[in-house]
C-alpha positions as CSV (number, residue, x, y, z in Angstrom):
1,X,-44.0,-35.4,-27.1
2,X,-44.8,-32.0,-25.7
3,X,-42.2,-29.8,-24.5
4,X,-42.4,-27.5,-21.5
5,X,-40.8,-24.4,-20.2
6,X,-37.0,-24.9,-19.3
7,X,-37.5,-21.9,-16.6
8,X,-39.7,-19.0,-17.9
9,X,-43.6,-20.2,-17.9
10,X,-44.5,-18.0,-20.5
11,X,-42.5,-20.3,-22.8
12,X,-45.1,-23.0,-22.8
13,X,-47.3,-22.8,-25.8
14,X,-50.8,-22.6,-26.3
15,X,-50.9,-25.7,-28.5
16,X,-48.6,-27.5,-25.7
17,X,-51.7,-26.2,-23.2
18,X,-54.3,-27.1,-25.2
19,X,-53.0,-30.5,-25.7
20,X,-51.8,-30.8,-22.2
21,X,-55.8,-30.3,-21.1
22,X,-57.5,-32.4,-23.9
23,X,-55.2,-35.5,-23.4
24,X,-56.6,-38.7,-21.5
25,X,-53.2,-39.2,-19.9
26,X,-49.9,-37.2,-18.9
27,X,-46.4,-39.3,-18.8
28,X,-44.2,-37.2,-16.8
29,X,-40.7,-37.8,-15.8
30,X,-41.0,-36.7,-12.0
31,X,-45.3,-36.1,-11.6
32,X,-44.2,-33.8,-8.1
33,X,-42.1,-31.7,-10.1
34,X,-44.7,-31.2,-13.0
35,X,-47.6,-30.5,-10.6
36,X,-46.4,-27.1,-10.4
37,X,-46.5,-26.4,-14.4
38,X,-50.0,-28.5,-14.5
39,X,-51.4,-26.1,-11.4
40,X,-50.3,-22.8,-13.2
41,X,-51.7,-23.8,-16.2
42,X,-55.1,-25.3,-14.6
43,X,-53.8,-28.6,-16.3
44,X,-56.4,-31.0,-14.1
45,X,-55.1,-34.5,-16.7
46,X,-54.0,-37.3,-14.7
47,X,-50.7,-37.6,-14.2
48,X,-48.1,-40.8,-14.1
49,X,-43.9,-41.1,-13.7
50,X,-42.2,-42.3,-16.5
51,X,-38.3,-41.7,-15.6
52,X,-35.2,-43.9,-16.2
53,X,-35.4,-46.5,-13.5
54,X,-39.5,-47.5,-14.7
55,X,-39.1,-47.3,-18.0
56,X,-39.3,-50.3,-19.8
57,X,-41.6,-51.3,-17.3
58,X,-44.0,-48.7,-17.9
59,X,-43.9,-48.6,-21.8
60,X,-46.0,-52.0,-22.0
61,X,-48.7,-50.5,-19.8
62,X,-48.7,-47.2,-21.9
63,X,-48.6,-49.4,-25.2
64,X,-51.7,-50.7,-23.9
65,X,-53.2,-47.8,-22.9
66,X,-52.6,-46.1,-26.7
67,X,-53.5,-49.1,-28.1
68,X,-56.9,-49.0,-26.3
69,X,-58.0,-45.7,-27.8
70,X,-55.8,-43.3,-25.2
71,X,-54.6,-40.5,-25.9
72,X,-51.1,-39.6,-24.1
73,X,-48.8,-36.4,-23.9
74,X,-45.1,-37.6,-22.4
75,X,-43.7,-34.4,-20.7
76,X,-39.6,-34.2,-18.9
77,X,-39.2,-32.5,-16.1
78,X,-38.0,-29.2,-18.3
79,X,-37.6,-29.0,-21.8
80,X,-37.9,-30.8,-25.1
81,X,-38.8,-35.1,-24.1
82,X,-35.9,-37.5,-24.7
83,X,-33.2,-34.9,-25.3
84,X,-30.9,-35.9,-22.5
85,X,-34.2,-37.2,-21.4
86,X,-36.3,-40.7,-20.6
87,X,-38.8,-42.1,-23.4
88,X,-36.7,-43.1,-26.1
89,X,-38.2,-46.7,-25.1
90,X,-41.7,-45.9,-25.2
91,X,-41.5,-43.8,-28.3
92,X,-39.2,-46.7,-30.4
93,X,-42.3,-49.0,-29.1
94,X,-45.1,-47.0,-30.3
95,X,-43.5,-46.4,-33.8
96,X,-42.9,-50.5,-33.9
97,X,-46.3,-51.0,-33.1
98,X,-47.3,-48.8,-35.7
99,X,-49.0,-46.0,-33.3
100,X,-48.9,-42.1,-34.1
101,X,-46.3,-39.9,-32.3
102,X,-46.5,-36.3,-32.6
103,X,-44.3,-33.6,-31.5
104,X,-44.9,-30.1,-30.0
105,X,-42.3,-28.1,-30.5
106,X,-40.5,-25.9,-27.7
107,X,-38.6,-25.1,-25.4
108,X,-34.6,-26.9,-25.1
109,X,-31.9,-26.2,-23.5
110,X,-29.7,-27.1,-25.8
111,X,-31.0,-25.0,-29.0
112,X,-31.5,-22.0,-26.7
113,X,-27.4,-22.1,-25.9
114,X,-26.8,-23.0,-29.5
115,X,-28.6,-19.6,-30.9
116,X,-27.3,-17.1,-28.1
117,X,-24.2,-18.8,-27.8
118,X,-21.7,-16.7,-30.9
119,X,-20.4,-20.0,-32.0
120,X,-21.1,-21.4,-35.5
121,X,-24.4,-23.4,-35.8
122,X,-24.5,-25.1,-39.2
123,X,-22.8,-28.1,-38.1
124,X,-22.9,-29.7,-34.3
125,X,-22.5,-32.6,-32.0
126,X,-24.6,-32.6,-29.2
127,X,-22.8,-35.3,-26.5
128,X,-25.1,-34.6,-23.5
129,X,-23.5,-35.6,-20.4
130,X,-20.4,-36.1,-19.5
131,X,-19.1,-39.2,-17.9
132,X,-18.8,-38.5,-13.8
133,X,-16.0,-40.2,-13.5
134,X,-12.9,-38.2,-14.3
135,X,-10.9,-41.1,-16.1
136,X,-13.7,-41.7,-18.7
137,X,-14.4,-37.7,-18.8
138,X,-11.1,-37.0,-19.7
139,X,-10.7,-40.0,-22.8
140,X,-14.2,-39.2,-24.2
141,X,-12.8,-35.8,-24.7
142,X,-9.5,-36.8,-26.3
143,X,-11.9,-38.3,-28.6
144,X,-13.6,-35.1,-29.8
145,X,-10.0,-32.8,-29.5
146,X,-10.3,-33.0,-32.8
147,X,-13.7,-32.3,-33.6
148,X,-14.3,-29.3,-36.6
149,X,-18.2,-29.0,-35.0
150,X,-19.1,-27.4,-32.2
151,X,-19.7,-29.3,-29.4
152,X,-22.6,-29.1,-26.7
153,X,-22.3,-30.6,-23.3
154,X,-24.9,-30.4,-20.5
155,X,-23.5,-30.5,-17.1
156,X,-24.1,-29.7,-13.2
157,X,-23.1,-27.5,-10.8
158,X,-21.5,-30.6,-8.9
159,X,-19.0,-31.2,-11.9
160,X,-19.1,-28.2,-14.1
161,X,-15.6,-26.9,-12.6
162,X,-13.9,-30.4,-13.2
163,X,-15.4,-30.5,-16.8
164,X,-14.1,-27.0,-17.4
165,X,-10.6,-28.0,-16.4
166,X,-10.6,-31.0,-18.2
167,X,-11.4,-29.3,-21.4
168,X,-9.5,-26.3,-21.1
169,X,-6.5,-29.1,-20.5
170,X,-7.2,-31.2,-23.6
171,X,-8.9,-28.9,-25.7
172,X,-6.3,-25.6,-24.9
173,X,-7.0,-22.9,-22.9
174,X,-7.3,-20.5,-26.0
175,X,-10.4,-22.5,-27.5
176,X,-13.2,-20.5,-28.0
177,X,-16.0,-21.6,-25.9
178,X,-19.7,-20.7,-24.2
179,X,-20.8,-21.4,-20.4
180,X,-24.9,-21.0,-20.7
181,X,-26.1,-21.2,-17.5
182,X,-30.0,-21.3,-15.9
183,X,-31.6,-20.5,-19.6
184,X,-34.9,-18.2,-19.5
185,X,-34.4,-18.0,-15.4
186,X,-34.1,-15.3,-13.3
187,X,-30.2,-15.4,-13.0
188,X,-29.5,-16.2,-16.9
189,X,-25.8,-15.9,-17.7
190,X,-24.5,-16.8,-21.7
191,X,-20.9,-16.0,-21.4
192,X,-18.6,-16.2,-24.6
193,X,-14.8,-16.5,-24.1
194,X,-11.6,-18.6,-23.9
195,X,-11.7,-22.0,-22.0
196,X,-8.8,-20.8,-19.7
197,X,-10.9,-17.5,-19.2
198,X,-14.1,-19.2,-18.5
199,X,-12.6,-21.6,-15.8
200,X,-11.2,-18.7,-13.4
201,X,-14.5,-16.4,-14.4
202,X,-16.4,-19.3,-12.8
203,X,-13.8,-20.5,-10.2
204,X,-13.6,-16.8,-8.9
205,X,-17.8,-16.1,-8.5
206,X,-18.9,-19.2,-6.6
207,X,-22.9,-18.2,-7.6
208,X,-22.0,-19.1,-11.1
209,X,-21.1,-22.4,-10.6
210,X,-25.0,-23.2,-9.7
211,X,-27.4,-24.2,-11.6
212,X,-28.1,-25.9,-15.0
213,X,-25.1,-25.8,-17.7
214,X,-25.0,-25.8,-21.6
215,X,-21.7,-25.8,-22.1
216,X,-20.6,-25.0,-26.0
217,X,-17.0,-25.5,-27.7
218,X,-16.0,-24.2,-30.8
219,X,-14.1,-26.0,-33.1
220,X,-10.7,-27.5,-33.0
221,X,-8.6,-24.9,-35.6
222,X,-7.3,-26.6,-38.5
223,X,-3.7,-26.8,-37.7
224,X,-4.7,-28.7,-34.4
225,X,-6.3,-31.3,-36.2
226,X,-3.8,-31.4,-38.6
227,X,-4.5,-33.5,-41.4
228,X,-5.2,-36.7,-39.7
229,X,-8.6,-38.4,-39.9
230,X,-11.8,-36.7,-38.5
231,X,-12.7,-37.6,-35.5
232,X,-15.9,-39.7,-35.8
233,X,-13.5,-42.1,-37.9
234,X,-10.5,-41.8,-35.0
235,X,-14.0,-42.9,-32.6
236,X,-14.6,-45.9,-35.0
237,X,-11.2,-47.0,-34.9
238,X,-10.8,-47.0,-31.3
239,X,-13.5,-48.9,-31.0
240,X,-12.8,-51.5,-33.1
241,X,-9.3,-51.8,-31.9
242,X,-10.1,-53.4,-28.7
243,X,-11.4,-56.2,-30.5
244,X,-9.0,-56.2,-33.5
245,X,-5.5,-55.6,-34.5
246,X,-4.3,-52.4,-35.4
247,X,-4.3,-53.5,-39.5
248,X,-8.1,-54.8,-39.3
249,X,-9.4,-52.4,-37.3
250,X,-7.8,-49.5,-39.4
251,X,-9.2,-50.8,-42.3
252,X,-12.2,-51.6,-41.2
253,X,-12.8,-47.9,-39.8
254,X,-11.4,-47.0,-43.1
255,X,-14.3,-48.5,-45.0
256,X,-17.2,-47.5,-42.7
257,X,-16.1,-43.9,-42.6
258,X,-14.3,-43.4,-46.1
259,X,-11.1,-42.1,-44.3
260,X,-8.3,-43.2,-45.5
261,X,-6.8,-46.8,-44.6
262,X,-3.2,-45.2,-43.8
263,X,-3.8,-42.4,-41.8
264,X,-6.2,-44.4,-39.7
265,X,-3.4,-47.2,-39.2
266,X,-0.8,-44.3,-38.4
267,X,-3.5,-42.6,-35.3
268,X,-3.9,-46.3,-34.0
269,X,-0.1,-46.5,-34.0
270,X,0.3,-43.0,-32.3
271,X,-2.0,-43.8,-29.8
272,X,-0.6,-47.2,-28.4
């Protein structure tokens, strides 16, 4: 698992080089893409795609390759492999069939953010993505209003004004909150304010609404979350209500989070 530059070039490692040139094979999420980084370097490896539509086709065929004395390096297009990434197939595969899979360290987006970003670091919740659609944006973050971590989103310049909005309208437009946009590139903006502020900052300049996004939130302050349950157990709970009644699935969320049985019951109720 070798991670390459997220922008800058100079971020790429020697070791990452070095392994990059000795390998017998190079998995890369988008090999046109890569054969920029591979020409810089004077990276000559052969190269194949391994993305999110091939996937589990291609894992057999690399599973056979490994297991036939290859050595491969799987690369993304930017970044540390599988984080918000394809190969979590191949790399579950390779540890079931009892192959070796080593990491080189680098380069990612996300722990870039998180150390320029201001917000506390000692406790996070990476969610990737956010749904497109706005319906299933706007419940997965009622689910985390709560939420004493911060939280880090990656997002794109076709959605990051909607996403904004939607979380300066459930979270509050007073929660702290980080737009990290284009790390290590030539127009690298980290900007710390309010969610309200940071929606017309970007509405206002449309050049900041290109690019890639990290976005960070700080956490919910404790009179918003109240004392009600924390919000991986609230998660639990709404799942298992959709299967269960309100009773069952509140107890059952009580036991696999150690929240307690009442106040689960009671967020059910409040919810509908």
């Amino acid at each position: 698992m070798v991670a390459t530059p997220i922008g800058n070039l100079g971020d790429l490692s020697p070791r990452a080089v070095d392994i990059l040139q000795r390998v017998d094979r190079i998995a890369a999420e988008d090999t046109r893409h890569s054969a920029g980084l591979m020409r810089h370097f004077a990276i000559t490896t052969p190269m194949l795609s391994l993305h999110e539509h091939n996937e589990r086709q291609k894992t057999q065929l690399l599973l056979q390759r490994l297991e036939g004395g290859e050595s491969i390096a799987l690369i993304a297009d930017a970044g540390t492999p599988l984080i918000s990434d394809p190969g979590y197939i191949l790399v579950r595969e390779a540890h079931m069939a009892g192959l070796r899979v080593v990491p080189i360290p680098g380069p990612s987006a996300l722990i870039a953010a998180l150390s320029a970003s201001g917000l506390p670091t000692d406790r996070f919740s990476f969610e990737g993505f956010l749904p497109a659609k706005d319906g299933a944006r706007r419940k997965l973050l009622e689910a985390l209003a709560q939420e004493r971590r911060t939280l880090a989103f990656y997002e794109s310049p076709h959605r990051i004004l909607d996403s904004l909005a939607d979380m300066a309208g459930i979270f509050g437009e007073t929660r702290e909150a980080v737009v990290a946009r284009e790390l290590t590139k030539t127009f690298e903006t980290i900007r710390h304010d309010n969610l309200g502020n940071l929606l017309e900052w970007m509405r206002g300049d449309a050049n900041q609404q290109k690019g890639e996004f990290v976005v960070l939130v700080g956490e919910a302050p404790k009179d918003e979350g109240g004392e009600g349950p924390a919000a991986e157990a609230c998660r639990i709970a709404d799942i298992l209500v959709q299967e269960l009644p309100v009773k069952q699935a509140a107890a059952l969320a009580a036991s696999i989070s150690g929240e307690k049985k009442n106040a689960l019951y009671k967020y059910l109720l409040d919810r509908g």
